[in-house]
C-alpha positions in Angstrom: 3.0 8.7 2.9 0.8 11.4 2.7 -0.9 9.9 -0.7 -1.5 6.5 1.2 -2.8 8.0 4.4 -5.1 10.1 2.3 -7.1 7.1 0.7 -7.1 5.5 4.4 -4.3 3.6 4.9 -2.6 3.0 8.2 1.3 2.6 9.2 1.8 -0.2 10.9 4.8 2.1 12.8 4.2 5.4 14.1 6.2 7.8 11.7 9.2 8.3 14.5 10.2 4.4 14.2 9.9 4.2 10.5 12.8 3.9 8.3 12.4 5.6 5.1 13.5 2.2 2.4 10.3 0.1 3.1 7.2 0.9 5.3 4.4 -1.2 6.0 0.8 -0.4 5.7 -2.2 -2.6 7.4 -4.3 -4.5 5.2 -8.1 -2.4 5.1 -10.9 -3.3 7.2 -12.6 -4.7 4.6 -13.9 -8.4 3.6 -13.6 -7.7 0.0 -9.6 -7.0 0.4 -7.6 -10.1 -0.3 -3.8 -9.6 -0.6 -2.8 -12.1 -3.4 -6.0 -10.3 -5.7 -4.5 -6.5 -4.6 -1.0 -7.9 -5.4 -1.9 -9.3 -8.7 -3.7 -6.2 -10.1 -0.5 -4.0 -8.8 1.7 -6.6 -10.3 -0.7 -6.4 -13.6 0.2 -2.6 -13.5 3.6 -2.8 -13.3 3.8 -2.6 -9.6 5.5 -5.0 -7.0 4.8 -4.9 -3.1 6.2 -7.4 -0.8 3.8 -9.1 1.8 4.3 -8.5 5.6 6.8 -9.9 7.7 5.1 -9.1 11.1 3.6 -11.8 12.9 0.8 -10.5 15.2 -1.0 -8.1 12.0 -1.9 -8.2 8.4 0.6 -5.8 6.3 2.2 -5.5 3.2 5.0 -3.0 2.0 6.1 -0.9 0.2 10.0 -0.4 -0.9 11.0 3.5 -1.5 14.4 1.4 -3.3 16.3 2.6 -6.0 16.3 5.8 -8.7 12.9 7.1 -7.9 11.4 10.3 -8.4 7.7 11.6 -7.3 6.1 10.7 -11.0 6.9 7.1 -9.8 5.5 7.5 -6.2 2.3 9.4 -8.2 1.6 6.5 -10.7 1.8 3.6 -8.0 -0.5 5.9 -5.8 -3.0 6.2 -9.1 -2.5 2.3 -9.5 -3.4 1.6 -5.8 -6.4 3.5 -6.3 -7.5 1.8 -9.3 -7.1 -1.1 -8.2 -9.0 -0.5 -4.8 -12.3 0.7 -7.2 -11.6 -2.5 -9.2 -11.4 -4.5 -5.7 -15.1 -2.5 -5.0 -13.2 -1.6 -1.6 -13.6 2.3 0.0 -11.4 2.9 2.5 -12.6 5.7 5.5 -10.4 8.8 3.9 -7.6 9.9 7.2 
């Protein structure tokens, strides 16, 4: 959480009604982000996120599921931040 909120992502839930398997995030205020690009390039890197299942707001998420330990949550944070450079997109840092 802290390593997505720092490059300037949102929760779509305030931390008190998140669970702690899958949280979403709301897509950046950007033009230049396109979900099915950002997916690919995480896919590319050995990464899969699921799109949003809210109605009324842009997400995607992100699945905390299975044996993993903070190496894992360090190399999908480096992987979200190469691929936002790749993507040309600079979030505003929380």
């Amino acid at each position: 959480m802290a390593g997505m909120r720092g490059m300037g992502f949102t929760e779509y839930l305030p931390s008190k009604l998140q669970g702690t398997i899958i949280t979403a995030f709301c897509y950046p205020n950007d033009p230049r982000f396109q979900f099915d690009e950002f997916y690919t390039r995480l896919n590319d890197k050995g990464f899969v996120i699921y799109p949003g299942k809210v109605s009324n707001i842009d997400c995607f998420r992100i699945g905390n599921i299975g044996r993993l330990f903070k190496c894992d949550m360090l190399a999908l944070l480096a992987a979200i931040r190469a691929t936002l450079s790749e993507m040309e997109i600079e979030l505003p840092c929380s």
